[in-house]
Residue, then its C-alpha position, 0 to 999 in steps of 0.5 A: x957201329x950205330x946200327x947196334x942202336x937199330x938192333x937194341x931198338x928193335x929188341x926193346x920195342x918188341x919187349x915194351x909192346x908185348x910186356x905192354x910197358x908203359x909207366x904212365x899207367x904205372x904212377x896214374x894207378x898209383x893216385x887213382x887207385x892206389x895199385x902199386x903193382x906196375x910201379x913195383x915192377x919199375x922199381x925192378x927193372x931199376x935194380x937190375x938196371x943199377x947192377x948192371x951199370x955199376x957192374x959195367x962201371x967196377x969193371x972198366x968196360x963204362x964210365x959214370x960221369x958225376x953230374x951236377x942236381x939241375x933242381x929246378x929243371x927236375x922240379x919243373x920238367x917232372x911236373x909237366x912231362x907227368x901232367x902231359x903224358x896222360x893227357x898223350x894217352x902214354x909216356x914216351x916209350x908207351x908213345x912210341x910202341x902204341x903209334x906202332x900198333x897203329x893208334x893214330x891218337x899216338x902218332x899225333x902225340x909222338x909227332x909233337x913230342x919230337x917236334x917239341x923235344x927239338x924246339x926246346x933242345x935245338x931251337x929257339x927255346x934252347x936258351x930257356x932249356x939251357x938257362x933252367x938247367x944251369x940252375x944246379x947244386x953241386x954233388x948230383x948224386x946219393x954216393x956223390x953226397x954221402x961218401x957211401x959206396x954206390x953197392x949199398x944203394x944197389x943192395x937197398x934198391x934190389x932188396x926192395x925189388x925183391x920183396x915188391x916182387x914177392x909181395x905182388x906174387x903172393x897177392x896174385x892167387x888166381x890166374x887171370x882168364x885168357x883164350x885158348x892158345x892158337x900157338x905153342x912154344x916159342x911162338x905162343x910165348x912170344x906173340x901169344x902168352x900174356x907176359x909178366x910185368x916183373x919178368x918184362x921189366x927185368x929183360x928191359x933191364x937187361x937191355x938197357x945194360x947192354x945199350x950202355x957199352x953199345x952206345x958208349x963204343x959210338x962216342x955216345x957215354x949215355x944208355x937209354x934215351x928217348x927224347x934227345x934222340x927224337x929231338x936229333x931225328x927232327x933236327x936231321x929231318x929239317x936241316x940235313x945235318x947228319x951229325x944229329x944222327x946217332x947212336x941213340x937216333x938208330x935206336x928211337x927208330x928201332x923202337x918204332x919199327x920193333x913194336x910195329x913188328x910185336x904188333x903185327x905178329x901178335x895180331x894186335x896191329x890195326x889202324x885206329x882213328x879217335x874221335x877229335x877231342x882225342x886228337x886235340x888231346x894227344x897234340x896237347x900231350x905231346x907237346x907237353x911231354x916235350x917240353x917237360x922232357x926237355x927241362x927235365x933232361x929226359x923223359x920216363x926212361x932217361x930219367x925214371x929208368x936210367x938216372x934213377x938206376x945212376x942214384x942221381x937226384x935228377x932221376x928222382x926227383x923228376x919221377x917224383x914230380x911226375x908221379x905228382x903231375x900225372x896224378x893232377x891230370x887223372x884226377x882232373x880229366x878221368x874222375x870228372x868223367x866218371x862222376x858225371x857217367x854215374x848221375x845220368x844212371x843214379x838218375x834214371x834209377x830213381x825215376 
């Protein structure tokens, strides 16, 4: 049954690639230039996810178990996953589907995000994660707090999805330009069309349904998920043990090979080497984005896609501090860069 992670993986990293789904852009936009228009469609793809899981949930085909706010661990985890993803150049999903188009800067980065994700998940940093972790308050989630049924978080959620949507619809007037097509049908709008970023983030909702009673039928009771999952696959890599792999293992390789597939047939697939800063950087990223997954207890899918969609104080507040250190490194490593491009120019103009 673990081959329906493959299938789901395969599917998902075909949607990321070619939606080009990656929040990291999604909250640095958010600080630099105040452009709400990938967050909002994040915003939507949690409402159908959230309809979908307590739909699933209503209906007995899954089960939401309650968990306890790992406060601290959110805080501090949410803040280095978002410092360390742009410095990675994406954030784990985003990670995985440009190291399938072939940037080399990406493999660097995905490579040292497992690996970390490992030390701090299986190895001798495991402790630590567990220790921050334990730090917890009671009652992890909105309907858990209040007493109020979970519908009226959907119902407020999905409101707002749907006013977001009108909103970036209305402000939209014009077309933006593109070639003229080579393909038609199918094939035009699955390689070739440039896709909606509402319309890809409500098919990743979708998915992200399905995967849960897919997952759950493996003994797996979770949905999506990057980071343990890639934590396992190096664990299974450096020790042979294959009970690390699972349900969620099949599925992180189906991501990598579904957007190398999306790549290849949009013809967007070529091999590219930064320079060495670059690499310097994605390292610094990826290990980062590691650790900061691991203390947070899931990356921007675990956390931003899946806990958020559960209203659970983890997946929140994670994403809020994510915003919060994605923010602090493109103000850091982006703004200077511009500033000191511009006073060669300004320079050159008044000579």
């Amino acid at each position: 049954m673990i081959i329906t992670g493959l299938i789901v993986g395969l599917v998902l990293g075909f949607v990321f690639q070619r939606g080009r789904f990656c929040v990291t852009g999604a909250f640095r936009d958010l600080t630099l230039t105040g452009n709400t228009r990938w967050f909002s469609a994040l915003i939507v793809l949690i409402a159908v996810h959230s309809i979908g899981l307590f739909l699933l949930n209503s209906f007995g085909v899954i089960t939401l178990e309650a968990a306890p706010f790992p406060w601290l661990a959110s805080i501090v985890g949410g803040l280095i996953f978002g410092w360390a993803m742009v410095y990675a150049g994406g954030c784990a999903t985003g990670t995985y589907y440009r190291a399938g188009e072939g940037l080399v800067g990406s493999w660097f980065a995905l490579i040292f995000y497992a690996l970390f994700s490992a030390v701090m998940k299986l190895g001798p940093l495991a402790g630590f994660t567990e220790g921050i972790r334990g730090i917890t308050l009671d009652n992890g989630s909105l309907q858990a707090s209040t007493g109020i049924s979970p519908w009226v978080f959907v119902a407020i959620i999905s409101a707002l999805a749907i006013w977001l949507t009108v909103h970036h619809a209305r402000k939209l007037k014009t077309p933006m330009a593109t070639l003229p097509p080579r393909k038609t049908g199918l094939a035009h709008l699955l390689t070739e069309k440039r896709w909606n970023p509402f319309a890809t983030a409500v098919v990743i909702g979708i998915i992200a349904t399905i995967a849960w009673p897919l997952s759950a039928a493996t003994g797996r009771n979770s949905g999506l998920g990057i980071t343990t999952p890639s934590a396992n696959l190096v664990g299974y890599l450096t020790t042979g043990d294959t009970q690390l792999i699972d349900w969620g293992v099949m599925l992180v390789i189906g991501i990598l090979v579904g957007s190398f597939i999306a790549a290849r047939a949009s013809g967007e697939f070529r091999v590219r080497v930064p320079d060495k800063s670059v690499i310097i950087k994605s390292i610094i990223g990826g290990i980062g984005m590691g650790v900061g997954a691991a203390i947070a207890g899931g990356c921007t899918v675990g956390n931003a896609m899946v806990s958020t969609a559960q209203f659970e104080y983890q997946g929140w507040v994670s994403m809020v501090f994510m915003i919060v250190g994605s923010g602090i490194a493109a103000k850091v490593s982006i703004k200077p860069k511009k500033s000191q491009a511009a006073e060669p120019a300004a320079e050159s103009r008044t000579v």
